[in-house]
C-alpha positions as a Python dict, from the first residue, in 0.01 Angstrom:
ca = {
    (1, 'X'): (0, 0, 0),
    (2, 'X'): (-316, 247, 18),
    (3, 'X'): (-526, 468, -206),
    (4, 'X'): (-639, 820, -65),
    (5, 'X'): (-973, 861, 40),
    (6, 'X'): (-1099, 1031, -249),
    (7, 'X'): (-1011, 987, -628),
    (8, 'X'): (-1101, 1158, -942),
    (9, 'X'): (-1172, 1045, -1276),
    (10, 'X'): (-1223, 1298, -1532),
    (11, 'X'): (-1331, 1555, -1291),
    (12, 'X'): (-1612, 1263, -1128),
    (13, 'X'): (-1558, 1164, -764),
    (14, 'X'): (-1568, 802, -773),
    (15, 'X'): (-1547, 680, -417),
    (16, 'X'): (-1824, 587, -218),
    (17, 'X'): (-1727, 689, 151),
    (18, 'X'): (-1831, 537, 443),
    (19, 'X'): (-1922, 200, 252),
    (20, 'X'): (-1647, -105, 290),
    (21, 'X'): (-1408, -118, 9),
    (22, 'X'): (-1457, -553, -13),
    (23, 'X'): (-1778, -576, 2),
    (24, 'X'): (-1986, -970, 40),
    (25, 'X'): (-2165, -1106, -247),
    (26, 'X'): (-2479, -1289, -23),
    (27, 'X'): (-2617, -1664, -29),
    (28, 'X'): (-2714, -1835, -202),
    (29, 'X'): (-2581, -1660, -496),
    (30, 'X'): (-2196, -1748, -417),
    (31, 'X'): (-2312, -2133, -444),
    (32, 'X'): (-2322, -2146, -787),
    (33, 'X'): (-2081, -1850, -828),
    (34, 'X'): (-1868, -1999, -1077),
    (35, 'X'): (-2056, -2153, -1282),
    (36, 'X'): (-1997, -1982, -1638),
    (37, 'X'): (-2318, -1989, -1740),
    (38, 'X'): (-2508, -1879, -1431),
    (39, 'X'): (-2240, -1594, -1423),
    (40, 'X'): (-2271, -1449, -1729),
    (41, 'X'): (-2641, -1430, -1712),
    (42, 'X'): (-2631, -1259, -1372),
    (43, 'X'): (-2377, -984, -1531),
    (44, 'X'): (-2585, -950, -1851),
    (45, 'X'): (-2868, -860, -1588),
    (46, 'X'): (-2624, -628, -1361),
    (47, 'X'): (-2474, -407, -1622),
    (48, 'X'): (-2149, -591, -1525),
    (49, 'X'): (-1852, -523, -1837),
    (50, 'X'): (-1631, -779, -1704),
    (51, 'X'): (-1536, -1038, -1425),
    (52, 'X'): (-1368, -1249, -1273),
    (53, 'X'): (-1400, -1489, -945),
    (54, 'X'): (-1123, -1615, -774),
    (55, 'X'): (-1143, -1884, -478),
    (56, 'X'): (-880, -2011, -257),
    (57, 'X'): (-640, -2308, -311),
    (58, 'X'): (-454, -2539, -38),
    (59, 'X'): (-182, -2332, 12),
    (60, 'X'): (-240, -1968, 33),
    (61, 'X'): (-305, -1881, -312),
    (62, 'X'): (-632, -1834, -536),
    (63, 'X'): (-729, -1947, -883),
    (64, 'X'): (-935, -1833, -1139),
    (65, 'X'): (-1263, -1985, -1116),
    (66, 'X'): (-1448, -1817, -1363),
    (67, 'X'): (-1417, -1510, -1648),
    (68, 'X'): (-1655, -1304, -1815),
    (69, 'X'): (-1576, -1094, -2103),
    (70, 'X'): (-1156, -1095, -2074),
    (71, 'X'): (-933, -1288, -2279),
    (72, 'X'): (-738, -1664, -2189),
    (73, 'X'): (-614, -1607, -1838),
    (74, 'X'): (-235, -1726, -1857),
    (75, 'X'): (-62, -1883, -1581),
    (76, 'X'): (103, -1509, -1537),
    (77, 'X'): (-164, -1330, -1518),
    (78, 'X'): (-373, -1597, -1279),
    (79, 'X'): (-16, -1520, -1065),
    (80, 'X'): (-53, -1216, -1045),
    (81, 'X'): (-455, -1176, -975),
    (82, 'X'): (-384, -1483, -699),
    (83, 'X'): (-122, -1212, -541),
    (84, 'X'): (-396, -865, -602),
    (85, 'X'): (-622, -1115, -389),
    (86, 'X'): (-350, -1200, -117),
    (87, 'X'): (-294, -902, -80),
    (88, 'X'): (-664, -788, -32),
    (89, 'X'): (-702, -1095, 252),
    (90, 'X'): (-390, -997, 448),
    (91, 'X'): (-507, -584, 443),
    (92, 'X'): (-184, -493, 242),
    (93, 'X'): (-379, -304, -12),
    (94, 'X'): (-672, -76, 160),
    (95, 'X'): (-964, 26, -96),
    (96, 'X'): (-1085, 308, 68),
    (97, 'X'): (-1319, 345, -188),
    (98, 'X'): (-1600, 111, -353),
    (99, 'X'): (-1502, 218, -651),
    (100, 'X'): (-1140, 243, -823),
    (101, 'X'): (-1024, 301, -1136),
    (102, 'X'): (-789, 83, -1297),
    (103, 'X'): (-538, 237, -1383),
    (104, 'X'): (-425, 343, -981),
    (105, 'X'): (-539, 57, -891),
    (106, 'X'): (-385, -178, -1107),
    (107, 'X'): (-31, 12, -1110),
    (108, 'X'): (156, -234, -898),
    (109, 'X'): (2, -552, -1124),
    (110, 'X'): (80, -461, -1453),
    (111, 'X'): (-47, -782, -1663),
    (112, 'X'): (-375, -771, -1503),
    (113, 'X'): (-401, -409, -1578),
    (114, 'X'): (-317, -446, -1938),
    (115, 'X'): (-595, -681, -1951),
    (116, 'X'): (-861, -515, -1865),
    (117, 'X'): (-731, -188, -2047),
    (118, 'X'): (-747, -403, -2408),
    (119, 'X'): (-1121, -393, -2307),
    (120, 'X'): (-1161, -14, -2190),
    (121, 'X'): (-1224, -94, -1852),
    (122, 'X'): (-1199, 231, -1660),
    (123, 'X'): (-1291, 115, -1304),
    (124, 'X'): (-1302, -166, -1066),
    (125, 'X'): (-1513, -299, -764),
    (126, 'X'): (-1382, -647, -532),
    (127, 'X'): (-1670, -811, -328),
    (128, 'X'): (-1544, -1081, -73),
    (129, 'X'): (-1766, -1433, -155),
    (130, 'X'): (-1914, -1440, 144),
    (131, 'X'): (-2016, -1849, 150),
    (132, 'X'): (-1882, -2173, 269),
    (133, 'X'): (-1735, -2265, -56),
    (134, 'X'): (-1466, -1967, -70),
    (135, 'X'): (-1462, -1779, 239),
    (136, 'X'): (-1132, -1601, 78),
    (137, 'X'): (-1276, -1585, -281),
    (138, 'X'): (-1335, -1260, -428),
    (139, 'X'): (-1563, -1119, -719),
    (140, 'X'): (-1352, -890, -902),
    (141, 'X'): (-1538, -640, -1117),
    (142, 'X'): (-1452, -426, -1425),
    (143, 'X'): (-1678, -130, -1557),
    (144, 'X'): (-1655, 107, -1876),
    (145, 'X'): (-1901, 336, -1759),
    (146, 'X'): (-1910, 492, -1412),
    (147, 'X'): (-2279, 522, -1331),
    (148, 'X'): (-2280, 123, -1404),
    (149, 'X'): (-1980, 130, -1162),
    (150, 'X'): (-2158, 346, -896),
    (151, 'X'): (-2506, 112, -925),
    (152, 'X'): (-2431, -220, -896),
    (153, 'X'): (-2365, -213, -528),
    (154, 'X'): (-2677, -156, -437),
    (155, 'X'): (-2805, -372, -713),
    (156, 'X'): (-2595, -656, -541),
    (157, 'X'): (-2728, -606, -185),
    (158, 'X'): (-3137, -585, -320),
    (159, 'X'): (-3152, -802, -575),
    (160, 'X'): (-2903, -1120, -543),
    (161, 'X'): (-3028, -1168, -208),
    (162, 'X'): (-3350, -1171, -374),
    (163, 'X'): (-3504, -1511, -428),
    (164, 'X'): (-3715, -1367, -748),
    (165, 'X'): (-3408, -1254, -907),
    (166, 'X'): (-3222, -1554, -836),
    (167, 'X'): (-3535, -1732, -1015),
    (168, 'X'): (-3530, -1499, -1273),
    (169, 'X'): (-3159, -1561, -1368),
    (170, 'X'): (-3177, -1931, -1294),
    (171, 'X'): (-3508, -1965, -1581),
    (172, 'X'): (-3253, -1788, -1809),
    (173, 'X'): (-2963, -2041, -1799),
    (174, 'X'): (-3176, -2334, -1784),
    (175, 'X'): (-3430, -2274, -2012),
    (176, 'X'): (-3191, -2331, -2311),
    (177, 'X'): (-3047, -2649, -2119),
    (178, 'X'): (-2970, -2943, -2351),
    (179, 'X'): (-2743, -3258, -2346),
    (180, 'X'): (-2450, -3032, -2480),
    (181, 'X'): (-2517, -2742, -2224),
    (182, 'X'): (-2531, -3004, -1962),
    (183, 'X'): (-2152, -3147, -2036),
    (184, 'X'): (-2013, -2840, -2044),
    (185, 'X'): (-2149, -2747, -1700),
    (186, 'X'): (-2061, -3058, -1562),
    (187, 'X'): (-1688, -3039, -1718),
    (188, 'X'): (-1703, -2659, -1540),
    (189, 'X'): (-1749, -2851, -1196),
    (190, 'X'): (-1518, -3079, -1272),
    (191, 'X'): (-1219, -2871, -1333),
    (192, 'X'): (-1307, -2702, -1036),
    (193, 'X'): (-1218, -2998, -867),
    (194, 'X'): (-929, -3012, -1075),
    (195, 'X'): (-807, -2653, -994),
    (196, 'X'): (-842, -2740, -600),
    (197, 'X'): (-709, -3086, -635),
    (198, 'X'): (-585, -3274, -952),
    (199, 'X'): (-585, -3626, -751),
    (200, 'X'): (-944, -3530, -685),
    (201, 'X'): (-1035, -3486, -1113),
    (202, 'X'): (-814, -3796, -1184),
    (203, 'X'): (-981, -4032, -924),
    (204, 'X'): (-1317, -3862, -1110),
    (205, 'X'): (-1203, -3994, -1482),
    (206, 'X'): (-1073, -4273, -1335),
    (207, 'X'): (-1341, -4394, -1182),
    (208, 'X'): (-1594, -4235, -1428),
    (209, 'X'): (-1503, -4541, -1668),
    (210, 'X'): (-1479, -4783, -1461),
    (211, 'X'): (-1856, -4745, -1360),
    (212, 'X'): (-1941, -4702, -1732),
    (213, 'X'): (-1786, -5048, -1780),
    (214, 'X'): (-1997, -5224, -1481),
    (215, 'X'): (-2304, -5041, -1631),
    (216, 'X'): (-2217, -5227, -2005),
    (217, 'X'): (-2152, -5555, -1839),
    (218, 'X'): (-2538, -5498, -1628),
    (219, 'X'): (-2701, -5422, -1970),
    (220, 'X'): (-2745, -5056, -1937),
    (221, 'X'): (-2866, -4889, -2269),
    (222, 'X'): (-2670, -4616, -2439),
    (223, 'X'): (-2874, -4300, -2239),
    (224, 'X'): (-2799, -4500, -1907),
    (225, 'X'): (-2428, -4570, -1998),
    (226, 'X'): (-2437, -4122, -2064),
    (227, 'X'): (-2601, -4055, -1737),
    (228, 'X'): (-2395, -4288, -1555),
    (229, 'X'): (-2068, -4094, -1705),
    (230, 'X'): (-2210, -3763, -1581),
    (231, 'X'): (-2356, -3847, -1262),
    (232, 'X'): (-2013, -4032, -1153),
    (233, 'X'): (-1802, -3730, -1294),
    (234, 'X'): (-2015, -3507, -1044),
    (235, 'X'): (-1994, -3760, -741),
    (236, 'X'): (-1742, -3620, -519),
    (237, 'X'): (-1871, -3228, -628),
    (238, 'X'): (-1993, -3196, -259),
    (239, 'X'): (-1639, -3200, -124),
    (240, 'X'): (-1613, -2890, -256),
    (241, 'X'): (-1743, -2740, 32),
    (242, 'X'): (-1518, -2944, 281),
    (243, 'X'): (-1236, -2747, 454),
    (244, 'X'): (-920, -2794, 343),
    (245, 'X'): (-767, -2888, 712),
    (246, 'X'): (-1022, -3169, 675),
    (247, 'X'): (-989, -3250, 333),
    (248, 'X'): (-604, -3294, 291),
    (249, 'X'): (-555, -3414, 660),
    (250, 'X'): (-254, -3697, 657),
    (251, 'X'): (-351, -3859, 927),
    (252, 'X'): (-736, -4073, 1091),
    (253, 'X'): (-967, -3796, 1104),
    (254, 'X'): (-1186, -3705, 1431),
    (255, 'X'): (-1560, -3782, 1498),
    (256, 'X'): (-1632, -3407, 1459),
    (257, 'X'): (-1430, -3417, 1124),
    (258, 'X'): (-1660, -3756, 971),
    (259, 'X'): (-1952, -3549, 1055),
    (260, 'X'): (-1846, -3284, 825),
    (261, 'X'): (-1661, -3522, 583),
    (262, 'X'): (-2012, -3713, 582),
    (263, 'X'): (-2192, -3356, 495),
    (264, 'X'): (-2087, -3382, 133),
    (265, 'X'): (-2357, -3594, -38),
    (266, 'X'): (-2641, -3394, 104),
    (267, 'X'): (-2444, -3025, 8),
    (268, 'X'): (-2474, -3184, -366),
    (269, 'X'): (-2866, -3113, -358),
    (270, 'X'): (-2778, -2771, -265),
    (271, 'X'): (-2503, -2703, -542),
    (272, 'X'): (-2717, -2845, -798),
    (273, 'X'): (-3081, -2782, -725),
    (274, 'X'): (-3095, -2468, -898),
    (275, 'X'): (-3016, -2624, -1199),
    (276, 'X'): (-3275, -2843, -1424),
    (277, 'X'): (-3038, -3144, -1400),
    (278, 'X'): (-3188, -3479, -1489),
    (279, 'X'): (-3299, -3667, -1094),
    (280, 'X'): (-3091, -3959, -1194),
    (281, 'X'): (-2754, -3768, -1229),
    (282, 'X'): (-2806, -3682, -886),
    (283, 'X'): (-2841, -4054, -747),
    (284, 'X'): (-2443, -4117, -795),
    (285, 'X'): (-2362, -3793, -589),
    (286, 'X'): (-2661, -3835, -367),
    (287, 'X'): (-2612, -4235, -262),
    (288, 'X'): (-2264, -4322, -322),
    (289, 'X'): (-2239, -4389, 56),
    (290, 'X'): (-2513, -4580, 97),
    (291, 'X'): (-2461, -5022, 193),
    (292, 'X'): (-2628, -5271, 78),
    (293, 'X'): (-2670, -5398, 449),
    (294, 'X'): (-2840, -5011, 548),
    (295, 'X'): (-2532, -4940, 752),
    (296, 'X'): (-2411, -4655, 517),
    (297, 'X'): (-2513, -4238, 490),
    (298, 'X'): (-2663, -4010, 426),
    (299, 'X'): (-3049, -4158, 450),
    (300, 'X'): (-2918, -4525, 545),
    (301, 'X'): (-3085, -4726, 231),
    (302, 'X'): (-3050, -5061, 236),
    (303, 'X'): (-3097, -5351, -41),
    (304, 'X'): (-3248, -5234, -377),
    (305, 'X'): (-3357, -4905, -185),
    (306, 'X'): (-3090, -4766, -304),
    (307, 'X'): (-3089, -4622, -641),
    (308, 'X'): (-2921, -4855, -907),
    (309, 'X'): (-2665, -4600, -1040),
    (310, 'X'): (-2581, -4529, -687),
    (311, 'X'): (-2485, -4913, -681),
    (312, 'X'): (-2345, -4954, -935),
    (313, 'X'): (-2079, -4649, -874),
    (314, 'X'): (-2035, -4770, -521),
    (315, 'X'): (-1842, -5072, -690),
    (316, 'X'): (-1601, -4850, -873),
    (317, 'X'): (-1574, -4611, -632),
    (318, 'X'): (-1443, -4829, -350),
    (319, 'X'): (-1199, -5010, -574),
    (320, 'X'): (-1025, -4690, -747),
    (321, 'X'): (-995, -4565, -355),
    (322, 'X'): (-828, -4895, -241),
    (323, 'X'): (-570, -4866, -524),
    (324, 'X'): (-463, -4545, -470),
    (325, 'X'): (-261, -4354, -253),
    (326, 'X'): (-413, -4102, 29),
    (327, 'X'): (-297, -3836, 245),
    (328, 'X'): (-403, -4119, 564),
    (329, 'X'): (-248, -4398, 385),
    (330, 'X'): (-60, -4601, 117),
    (331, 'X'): (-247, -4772, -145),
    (332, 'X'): (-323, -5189, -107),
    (333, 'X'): (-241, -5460, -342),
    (334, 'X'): (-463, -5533, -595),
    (335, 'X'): (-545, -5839, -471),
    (336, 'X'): (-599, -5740, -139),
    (337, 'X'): (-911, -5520, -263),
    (338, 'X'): (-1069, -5793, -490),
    (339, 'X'): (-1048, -6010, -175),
    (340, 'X'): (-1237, -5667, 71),
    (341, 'X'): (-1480, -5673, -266),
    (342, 'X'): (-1584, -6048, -217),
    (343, 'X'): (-1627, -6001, 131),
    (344, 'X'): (-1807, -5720, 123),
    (345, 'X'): (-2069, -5893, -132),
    (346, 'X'): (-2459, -5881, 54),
    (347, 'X'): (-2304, -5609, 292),
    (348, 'X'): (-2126, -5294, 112),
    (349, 'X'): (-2195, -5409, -266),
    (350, 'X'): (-2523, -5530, -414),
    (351, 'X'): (-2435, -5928, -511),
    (352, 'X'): (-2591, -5952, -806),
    (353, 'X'): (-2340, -5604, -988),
    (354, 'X'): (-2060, -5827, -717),
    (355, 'X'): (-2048, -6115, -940),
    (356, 'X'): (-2051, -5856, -1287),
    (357, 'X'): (-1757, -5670, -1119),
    (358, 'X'): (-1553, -5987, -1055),
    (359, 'X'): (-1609, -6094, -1407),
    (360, 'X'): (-1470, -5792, -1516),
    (361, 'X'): (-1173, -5914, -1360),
    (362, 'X'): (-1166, -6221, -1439),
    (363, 'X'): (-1176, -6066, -1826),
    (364, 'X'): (-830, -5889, -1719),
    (365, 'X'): (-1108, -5569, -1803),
    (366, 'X'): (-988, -5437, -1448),
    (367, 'X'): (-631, -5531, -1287),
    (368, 'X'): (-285, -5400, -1141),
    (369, 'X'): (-242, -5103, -1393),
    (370, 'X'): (-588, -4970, -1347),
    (371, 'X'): (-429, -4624, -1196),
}
């Protein structure tokens, strides 16, 4: 399927020529591209009417990561944008244009175009996410007005790769930023996870209580027990960036493929920093690897180096693993990982939150239908 060269729109010529139809949204702006909150500020800024950014999913098919200004995306119409973007990776539809409008564009995906018509959106622009977290995601952009239409690509090229703009959007989103605003970006990240991989977001809840219940049995006050919560719902967030052929792999994975597996705590720092998240929310994401005995990654802590969240997740995080079933292996007996927890007491695990954790099970708090 193509478009001609040149189109009209109420007697307007509304290609660009010469410029690529799919053009790349920069970093560091795609890191933090679907975040809700971030986005919306950045099209209030850009003149944008509506949007919405899709990312790839194991399997040759896209999601909708984020939506601007358009009503509940239904599992139809996600189909169908999933398909518009297929299409747009594999060169079966040609933009020969920058700019479309909607209604030639949109012919051959009728729910999406009835969409954005309920919203008088006349035209359309796609821009390829050009970052490690989606390099087949895709910004898709809706206009009323064609001058907005016509400016934002060079708005997009200036100013998001423009570290004062970035600033300036970032002070808007987290200048308002309170414990509520917090949750809900945190549950955004989180069912991200859960759009790419829904083992991935139940291990996360899973595990997210069973840390909370350590933290109660060390003493942990009521604003520790809510920072726990959050920072061990955004622990595994840096896996986002892992590829998929290393992510989902069934079987050991390769020295090259730990180094890059072993990437994901540090890529946290980078998803997050922009945001004014409280420091100890980042410890769980940040440490999680880390050993008692110094032997783990990424900064090789040892003892009460590491932060105590960090330690205290470590606990829960190993034991929800062992229990459950992975692409590499089967999961092991309950008993077999209490036994791998007591032995790894003064070498993985901090003793001391050891002895809490066993108690738990000893209370019949934690057993065989954990997961």
């Amino acid at each position: 399927m193509s478009f001609p060269s040149q189109l009209t729109f109420q007697g307007n010529i509304i290609t660009e020529p010469l410029k690529m139809t799919v053009e790349s949204i920069p970093l560091p702006f795609a890191s933090i591209a679907f975040s809700d909150n971030y986005h919306a500020a950045l099209l209030r800024n850009m003149g944008v009417d509506g949007g919405i950014i899709m990312f790839a999913r194991p399997g040759n098919s896209y999601y909708v990561a984020s939506k601007v200004s358009l009503n509940e995306v239904t599992r139809n119409l996600e189909s169908e944008l999933s398909n518009l973007c297929i299409m747009i990776k594999n060169d079966l539809i040609n933009f020969n244009g920058a700019i479309l409008p909607v209604d030639a564009s949109l012919s051959h995906f009728p729910l999406v175009k009835e969409e954005v018509e309920q919203h008088d959106y006349k035209f359309l622009r796609v821009y390829k996410i050009n970052d490690f977290l989606a390099s087949n995601g895709y910004w898709i952009m809706f206009f009323k007005d064609l001058n907005n239409a016509r400016a934002i690509g060079p708005i997009i090229k200036r100013s998001i790769s423009s570290p004062q703009f970035r600033d300036a959007i970032t002070d808007t989103v987290t200048s308002a930023m309170n414990s509520q605003a917090t949750d809900e970006m945190i549950a955004n990240w989180v069912t991200l996870l859960d759009k790419r991989d829904k083992e991935t977001e139940e291990h996360t809840l899973r595990v997210s209580h069973l840390a909370v219940l350590l933290g109660k049995k060390a003493g942990l006050n009521q604003e520790e027990l809510v920072n726990l919560r959050r920072g061990a719902l955004l622990h595994d967030i840096g896996k986002i960036v892992i590829p998929n052929e290393i992510l989902y792999k069934p079987g050991s994975l390769t020295e090259p493929e730990w180094k890059i597996m072993r990437l994901h705590p540090k890529i946290v720092k980078d998803l997050l920093g922009k945001f004014s998240i409280p420091e100890e929310l980042l410890e769980i994401p940040y440490y999680h690897h880390e050993k008692w005995d110094g032997s783990g990654y990424p900064s090789g802590l040892a003892g009460k180096e590491i932060p105590y969240f960090a330690r205290i997740f470590t606990l829960a995080d190993v034991f929800d693993a062992m229990i459950s079933d992975r692409p590499y292996r089967t999961r092991f007996a309950v008993e077999e990982v209490i036994k791998h927890i007591k032995s790894q007491s003064g070498k993985h695990f901090d003793p001391e939150l050891t002895k809490l954790f066993l108690q738990l099970v000893e209370e019949n708090q934690i057993g065989e239908d954990w997961n």
